[in-house]
C-alpha positions in Angstrom: -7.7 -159.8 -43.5 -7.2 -157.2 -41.3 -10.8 -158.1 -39.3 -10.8 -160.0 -35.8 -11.9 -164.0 -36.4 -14.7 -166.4 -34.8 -12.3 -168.4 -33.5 -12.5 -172.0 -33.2 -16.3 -171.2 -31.8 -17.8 -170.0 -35.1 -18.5 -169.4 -38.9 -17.0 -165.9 -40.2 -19.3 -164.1 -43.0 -17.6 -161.4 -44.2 -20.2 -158.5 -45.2 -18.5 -155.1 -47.1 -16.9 -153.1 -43.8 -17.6 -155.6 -41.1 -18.0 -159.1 -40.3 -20.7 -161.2 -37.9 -20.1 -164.9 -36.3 -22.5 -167.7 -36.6 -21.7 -169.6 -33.6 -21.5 -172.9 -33.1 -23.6 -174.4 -30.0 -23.0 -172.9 -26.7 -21.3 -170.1 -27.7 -22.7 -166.5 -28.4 -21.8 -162.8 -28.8 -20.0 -160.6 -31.2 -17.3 -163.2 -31.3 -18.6 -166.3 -30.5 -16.4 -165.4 -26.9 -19.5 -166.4 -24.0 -20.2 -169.3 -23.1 -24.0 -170.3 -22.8 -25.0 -171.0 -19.6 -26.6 -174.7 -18.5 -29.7 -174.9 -17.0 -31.2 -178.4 -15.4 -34.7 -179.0 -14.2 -36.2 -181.6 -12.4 -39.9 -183.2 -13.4 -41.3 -180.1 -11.7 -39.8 -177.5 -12.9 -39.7 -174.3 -15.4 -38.8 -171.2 -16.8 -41.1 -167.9 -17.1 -39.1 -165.4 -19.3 -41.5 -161.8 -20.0 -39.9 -160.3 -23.0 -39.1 -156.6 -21.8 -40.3 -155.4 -25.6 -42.2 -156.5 -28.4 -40.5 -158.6 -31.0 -40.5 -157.9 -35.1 -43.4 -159.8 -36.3 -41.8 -161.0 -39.4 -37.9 -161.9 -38.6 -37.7 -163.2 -34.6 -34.9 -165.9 -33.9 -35.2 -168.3 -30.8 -32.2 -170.7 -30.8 -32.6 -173.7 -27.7 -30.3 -176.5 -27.2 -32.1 -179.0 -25.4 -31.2 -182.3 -24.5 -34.3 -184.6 -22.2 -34.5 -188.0 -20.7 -38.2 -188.2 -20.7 -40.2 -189.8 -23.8 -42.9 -187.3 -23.8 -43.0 -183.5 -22.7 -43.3 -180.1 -23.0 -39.8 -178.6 -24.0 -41.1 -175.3 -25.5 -44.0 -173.0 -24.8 -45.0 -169.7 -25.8 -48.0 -167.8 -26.1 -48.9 -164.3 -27.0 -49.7 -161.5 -24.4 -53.6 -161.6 -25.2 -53.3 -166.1 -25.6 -54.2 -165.6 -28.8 -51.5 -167.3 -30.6 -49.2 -169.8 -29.1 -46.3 -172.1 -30.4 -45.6 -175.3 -28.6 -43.0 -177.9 -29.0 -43.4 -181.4 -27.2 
């Protein structure tokens, strides 16, 4: 009551004072109000995204949406700055 909504676009949790949005896919922001932008790649492509700081070592969210009309790839890789610890998704 009294508090701005999620919309149509997300989940409201109320916390004591304020409120945050867990949006549904797509969507993102404050309010669930942008819209993700799409991305598509042909067999030859990718993305190379340098995180501008380091991230907490014990709570760090990635949230993808991917969709792929190839039986076996890569969809996700990341490795640390020194390539001493990776995660990879295929």
């Amino acid at each position: 009551m009294g508090y701005p909504s999620c919309g149509n676009r997300g989940r409201c949790h109320g916390e004591w004072g304020s409120f945050s949005c867990q949006c549904v896919a797509g969507y993102t922001g404050h309010q669930c109000e942008e819209e993700v932008p799409e991305y598509s790649f042909d067999g030859h492509s990718h993305v190379h995204y340098q995180l501008a700081s380091v991230l907490p070592p014990r709570r760090t969210w990635i949230q993808v949406l991917i969709r792929t009309r190839k039986h076996s790839s890569v969809i996700v890789s990341l490795v640390s700055r020194d390539q001493s610890e990776y995660l990879r998704l295929e």
